[in-house]
N, C-alpha and C positions, 0 to 999 in steps of 0.2 A: 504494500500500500504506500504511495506518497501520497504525501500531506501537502498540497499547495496554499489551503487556508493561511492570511498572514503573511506571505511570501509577497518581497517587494511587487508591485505590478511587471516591471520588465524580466521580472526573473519568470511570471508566471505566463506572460506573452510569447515569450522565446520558446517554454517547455510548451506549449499548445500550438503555436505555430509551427514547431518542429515535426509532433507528431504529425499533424491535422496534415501535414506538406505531404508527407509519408501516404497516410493514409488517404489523399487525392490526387496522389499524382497519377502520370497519365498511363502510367504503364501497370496500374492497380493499386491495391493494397498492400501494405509488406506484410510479410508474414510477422508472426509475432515474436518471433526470434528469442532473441537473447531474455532472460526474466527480471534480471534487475537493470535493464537497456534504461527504463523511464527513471531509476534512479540515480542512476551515472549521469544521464541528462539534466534532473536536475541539482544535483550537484556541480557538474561544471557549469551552469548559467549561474547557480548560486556564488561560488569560486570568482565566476568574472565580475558581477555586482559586487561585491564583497570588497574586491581590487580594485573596483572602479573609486570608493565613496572616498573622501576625507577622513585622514582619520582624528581629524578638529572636529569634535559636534557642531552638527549642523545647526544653521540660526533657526530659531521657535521654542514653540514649547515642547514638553518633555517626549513626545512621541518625534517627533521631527530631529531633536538635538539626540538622541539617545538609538537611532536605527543603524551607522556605522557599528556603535558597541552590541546592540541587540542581535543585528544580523551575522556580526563574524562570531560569534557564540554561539549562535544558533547552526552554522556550517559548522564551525569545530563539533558543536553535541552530533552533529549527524554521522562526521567523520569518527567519530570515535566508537558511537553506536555499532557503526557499521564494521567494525573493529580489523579493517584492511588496512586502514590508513590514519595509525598511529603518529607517524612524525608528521602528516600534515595536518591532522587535527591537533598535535604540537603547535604547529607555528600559527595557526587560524587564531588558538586558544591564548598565545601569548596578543597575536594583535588585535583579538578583544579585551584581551587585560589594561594592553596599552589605551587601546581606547574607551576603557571607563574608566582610566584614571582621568585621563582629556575629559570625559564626562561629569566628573566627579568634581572636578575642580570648576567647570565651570556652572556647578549646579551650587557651588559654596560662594561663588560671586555673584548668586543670587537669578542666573539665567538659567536657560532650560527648566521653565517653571521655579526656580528657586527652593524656597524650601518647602511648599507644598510638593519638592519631586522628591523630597526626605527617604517617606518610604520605597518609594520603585527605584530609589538610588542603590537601597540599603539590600534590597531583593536581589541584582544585578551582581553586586558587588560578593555576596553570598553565595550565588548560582553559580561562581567559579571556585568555589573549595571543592566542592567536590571533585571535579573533571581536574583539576590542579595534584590531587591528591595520587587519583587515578595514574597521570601519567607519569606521577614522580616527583613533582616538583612539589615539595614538601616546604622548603623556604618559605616561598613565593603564601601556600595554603595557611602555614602558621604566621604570616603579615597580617594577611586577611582577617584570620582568626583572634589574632590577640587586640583590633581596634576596637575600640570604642561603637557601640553603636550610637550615631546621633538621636537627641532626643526628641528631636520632630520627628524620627521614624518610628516613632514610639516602642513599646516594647515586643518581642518575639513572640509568637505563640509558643504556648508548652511544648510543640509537638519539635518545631524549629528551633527551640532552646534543646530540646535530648538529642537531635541531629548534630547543631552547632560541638554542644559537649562532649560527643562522642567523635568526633570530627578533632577538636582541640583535643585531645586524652590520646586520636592513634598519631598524633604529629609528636607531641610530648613523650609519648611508650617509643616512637620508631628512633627520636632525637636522645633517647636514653634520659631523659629528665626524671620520668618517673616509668615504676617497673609496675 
């Protein structure tokens, strides 16, 4: 199954245009080939969106300033899912990191919504401990882990405070801190 729901507009034009060419052109239908053909597809339209954006958040509010950081996360979760392509969902996942710091920072100068983007900052910023953790980069996961949550993102749910803590406990247990 792909998921195109949420998928930039150009990403989701190229994947339908692609097939749709396929399946009218004049010499028939293709056959249906290859099984995961539509997910290769849209993973590389994703890939080139991905490369295309800035990686300065873009000007507006929090949806528009925050789709650079949203999107290359979202290719990294795919690439890693998909667990063929480890070192490029490496480097997807580093330049969504880079780019929610770019986010982050400029969500603390009061743009991209400012601090009503508190919480969906604080989500974002979260949403990469774990894939962080996964590929190894333990550093990078115990940064994340040991900040402050700001207090316009009010507090955690229970459920996302025993994730967090068990999250901070296997960085601590693997960095020989505590046994």
């Amino acid at each position: 199954v792909v998921h195109l729901a949420g998928m930039p507009n150009p990403v989701r034009e190229a994947v339908f245009h692609s097939l749709w060419h396929e399946q009218c052109s004049l010499a028939g239908p293709v056959a249906a080939g290859e099984p995961w053909r539509m997910r290769k597809l849209l993973v590389q339209q994703l890939s080139r969106y991905v490369l295309s954006l800035p990686d300065e958040p873009l000007e507006g509010a929090w949806t528009e300033a925050s789709e650079p950081s949203r999107v290359s996360r979202r290719l990294a979760l795919m690439l890693l899912r998909g667990g063929n392509n480890r070192e490029e969902a490496d480097h997807f996942f580093r330049l969504a990191a880079k780019r929610t710091a770019l986010l982050e920072e400029r969500v603390a100068a009061g743009g991209a919504g400012g601090e009503s983007s508190a919480l969906p900052m604080a989500h974002v910023l979260e949403s990469l401990i774990g894939p962080l953790l996964e590929l190894g980069h333990n550093d990078e996961a115990k940064q994340l882990l040991l900040r402050p949550r700001p207090a316009a993102a009010g507090p955690r749910h229970r459920l996302d405070e025993a994730v967090h803590a068990e999250n901070l406990g296997a960085v601590l247990q693997a960095g020989g801190q505590i046994k």
